[in-house]
N, C-alpha and C positions, 0 to 999 in steps of 0.2 A: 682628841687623844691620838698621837702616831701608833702604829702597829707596833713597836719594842715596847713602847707604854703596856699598852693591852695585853700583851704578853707576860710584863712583869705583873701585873695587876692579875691575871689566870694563874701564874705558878705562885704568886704566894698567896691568895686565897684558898687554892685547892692544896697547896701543902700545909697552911693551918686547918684546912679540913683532914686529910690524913693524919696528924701530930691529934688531933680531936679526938679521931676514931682509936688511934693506939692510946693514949689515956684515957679512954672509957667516955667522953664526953659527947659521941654521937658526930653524923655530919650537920654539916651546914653550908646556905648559899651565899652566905653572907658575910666572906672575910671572917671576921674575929668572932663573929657573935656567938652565943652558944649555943650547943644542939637544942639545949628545950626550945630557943626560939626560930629553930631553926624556918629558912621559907622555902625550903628546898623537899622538905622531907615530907609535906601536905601533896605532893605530887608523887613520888616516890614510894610512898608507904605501901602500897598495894598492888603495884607492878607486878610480881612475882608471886606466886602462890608458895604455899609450902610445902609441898614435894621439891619445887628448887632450893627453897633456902634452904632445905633441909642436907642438899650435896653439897654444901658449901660451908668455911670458917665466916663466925660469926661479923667478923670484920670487914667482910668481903661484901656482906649484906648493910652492913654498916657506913660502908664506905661512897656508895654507890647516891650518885648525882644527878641519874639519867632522868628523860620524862617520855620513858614507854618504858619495853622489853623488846629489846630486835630479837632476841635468841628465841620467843612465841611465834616469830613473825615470817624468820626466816626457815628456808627448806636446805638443811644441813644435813650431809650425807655422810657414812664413813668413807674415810682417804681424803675428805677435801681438805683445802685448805684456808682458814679464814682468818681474816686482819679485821681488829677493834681499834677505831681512830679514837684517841682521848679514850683508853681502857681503863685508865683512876685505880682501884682497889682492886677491879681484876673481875669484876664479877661475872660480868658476860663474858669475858674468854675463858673463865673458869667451865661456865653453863657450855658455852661453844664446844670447848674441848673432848667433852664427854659425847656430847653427840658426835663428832668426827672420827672419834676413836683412839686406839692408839696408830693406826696405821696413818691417822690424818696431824692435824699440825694446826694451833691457836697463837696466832700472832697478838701482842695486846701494844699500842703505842703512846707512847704518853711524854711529856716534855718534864713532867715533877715531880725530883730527888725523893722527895719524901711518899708523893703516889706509888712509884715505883717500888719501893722498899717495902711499902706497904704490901702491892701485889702479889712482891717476891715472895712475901711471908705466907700469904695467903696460898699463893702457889704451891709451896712446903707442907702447909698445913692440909692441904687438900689432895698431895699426894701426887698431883700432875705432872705426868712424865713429856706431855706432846706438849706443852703452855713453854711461849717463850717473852717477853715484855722488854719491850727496845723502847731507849729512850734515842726522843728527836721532838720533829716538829710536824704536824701534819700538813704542812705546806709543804715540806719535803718527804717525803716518804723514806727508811731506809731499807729498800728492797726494789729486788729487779722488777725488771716491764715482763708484764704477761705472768707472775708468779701465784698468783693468789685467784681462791674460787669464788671466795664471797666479803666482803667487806661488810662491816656494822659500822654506826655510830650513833649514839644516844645521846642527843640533847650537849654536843659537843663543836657543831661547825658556826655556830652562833654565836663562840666564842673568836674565832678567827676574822681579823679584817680583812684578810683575800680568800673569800669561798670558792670565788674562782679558782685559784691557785690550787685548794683544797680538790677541790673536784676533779679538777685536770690530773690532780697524782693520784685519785683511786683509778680514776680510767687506765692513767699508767700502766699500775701493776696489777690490773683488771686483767688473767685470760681473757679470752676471746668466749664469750657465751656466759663470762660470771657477771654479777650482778650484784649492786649496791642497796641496803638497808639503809633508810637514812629516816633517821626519828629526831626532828629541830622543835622547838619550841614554836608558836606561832607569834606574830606582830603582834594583833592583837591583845595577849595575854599582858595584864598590868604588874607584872614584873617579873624585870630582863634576868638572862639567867646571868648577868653579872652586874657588876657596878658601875653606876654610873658619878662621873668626876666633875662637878664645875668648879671651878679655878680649883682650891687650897681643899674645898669641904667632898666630901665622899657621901653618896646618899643611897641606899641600899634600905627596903626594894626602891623601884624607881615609879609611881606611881603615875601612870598617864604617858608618859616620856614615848611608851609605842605607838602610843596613839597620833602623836604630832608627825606631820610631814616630813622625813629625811634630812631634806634643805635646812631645816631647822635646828634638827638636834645630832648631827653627822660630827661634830668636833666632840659630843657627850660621848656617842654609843656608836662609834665606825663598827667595834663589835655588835653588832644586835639583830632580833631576827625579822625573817621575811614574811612578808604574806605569804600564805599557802602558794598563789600562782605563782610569784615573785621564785621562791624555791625549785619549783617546777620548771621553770625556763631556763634558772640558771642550772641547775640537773641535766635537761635537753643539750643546753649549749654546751658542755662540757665534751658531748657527743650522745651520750645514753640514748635508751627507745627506754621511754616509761611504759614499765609493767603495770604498775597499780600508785594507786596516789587513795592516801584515807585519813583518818583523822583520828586522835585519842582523847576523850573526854577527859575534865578534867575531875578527881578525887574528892566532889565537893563535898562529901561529907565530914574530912580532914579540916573543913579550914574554919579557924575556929572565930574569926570575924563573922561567919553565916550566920543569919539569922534564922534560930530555930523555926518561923513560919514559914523561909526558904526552903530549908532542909526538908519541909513535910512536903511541899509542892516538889521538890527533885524527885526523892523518892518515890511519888505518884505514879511521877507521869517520865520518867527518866527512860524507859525500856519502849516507850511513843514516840520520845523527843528523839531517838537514837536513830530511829529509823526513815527518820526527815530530814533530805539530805540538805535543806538550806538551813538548817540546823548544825548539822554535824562540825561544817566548818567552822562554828565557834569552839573546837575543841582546844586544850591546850596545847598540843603537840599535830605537830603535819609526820606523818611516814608517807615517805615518797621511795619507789624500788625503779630505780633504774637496773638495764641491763646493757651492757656491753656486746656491738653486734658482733655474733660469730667470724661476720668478714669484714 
């Protein structure tokens, strides 16, 4: 699949996920499918506690695709300024905005008509004077070099075939001393956070497809994610110094394939398994914080 494929295939899945959330039907990861069946939302569900959801229109919480919470993660100060790559419904630059203040400024960026419109509502709804949401593309940034304090993105560069490219434009409009949140899905995890296309047929989720070797399956899923280290490199190579590198378990009590004799062994021994770190990296999600050097 060429990179304007994958493109077209991200804005119009994620704009029948906003067209969803505004008719009441919930999001989803999966193109067309419906929110009850959604596979996006067993990860999702419990990111956020409710003191957040509770500052925010219900849509905004609706709308939201990610697989963490960078606005927990990150150290957001009043006056700064922060950029949300693939911002969707709004919801982290919503949450950012309040912590920054009004003397600071929430960038949200997102390439889809319908995400956008959504956001803007959300943005109305929630009252946000400092929240501004620019449509583009995260391979190009549209904002100056050195402008911004902290960058987010959730579960959003996994959709892009040039990470590279990605990466190189937050260091862009990285200050000097600011510093990147970055929450991607892992390899591992048996399904991509998008679709995968062999010839005519569409198959969503994609079941094993991480598992197989690159060389393999690169014309399926040019989109798709990294190994935890894999990310890490290409983070470094961008330029960053890695701050912290962790991992986000995944929500297994959400998923309703579990087998109940699973779900009692999770529960068990889940607050043991968390603190073992050849463990950990089977989480769903990698957060990786690069920083941008001062000089």
């Amino acid at each position: 699949m060429s990179s304007p494929n994958i493109q077209e295939v991200v804005k119009e899945k994620y704009g029948q996920a906003a067209l969803r959330v505004v008719t009441g039907g919930g999001s989803s990861c999966c193109g067309a499918a419906p929110g009850s069946a959604s596979c996006g939302d067993p990860i999702t569900s419990n990111l956020y506690d409710e003191s957040q959801k509770g500052q925010l229109p219900e849509t905004a919480v609706l709308a939201s695709l990610g697989c963490g919470n960078p606005t927990a993660l990150a150290q957001l100060n009043p006056g700064e300024t922060v950029l949300d790559l693939g911002s969707g419904g709004g919801i982290d630059v919503l949450l950012s905005a309040t912590r920054v203040g009004p003397a600071g400024k929430a960038y949200g960026l997102d390439m889809t008509d319908e995400m956008l419109a959504l956001a803007n509502e959300n943005k109305r709804k929630a009252g946000a004077t400092n929240v501004e949401f620019l449509k583009g593309e995260i391979e190009n940034i549209p904002l100056p070099d050195n402008s911004v304090d902290v960058i987010i993105s959730n579960c959003v560069i996994n959709l892009s075939a040039n990470k590279d490219r990605v990466l190189g434009e937050a260091f862009r409009v990285l200050k000097p001393g600011g510093y990147l949140v970055l929450i991607s899905p892992n390899r591992w995890f048996p399904v991509e956070g998008h679709n995968v296309t062999i010839g005519s047929k569409t198959i969503c989720p994609a079941p094993l497809i991480p598992w197989l070797p690159e060389g393999l399956t690169h014309n399926w899923t040019a989109a798709r994610n990294y190994w935890p280290r894999q990310l890490v490199r290409h983070v470094r190579d961008a330029g960053f110094a890695i701050k912290e590198t962790s991992f986000i378990w995944p929500i297994l009590e959400t998923y309703p394939w579990l087998p109940k004799p699973a779900l009692a062994i999770y529960h068990r021994n889940f607050q043991t398994w968390d603190h073992i770190p050849g463990l950990r990296r089977f989480g769903v999600s990698t957060l990786v914080v690069g920083v941008k050097p001062a000089n």
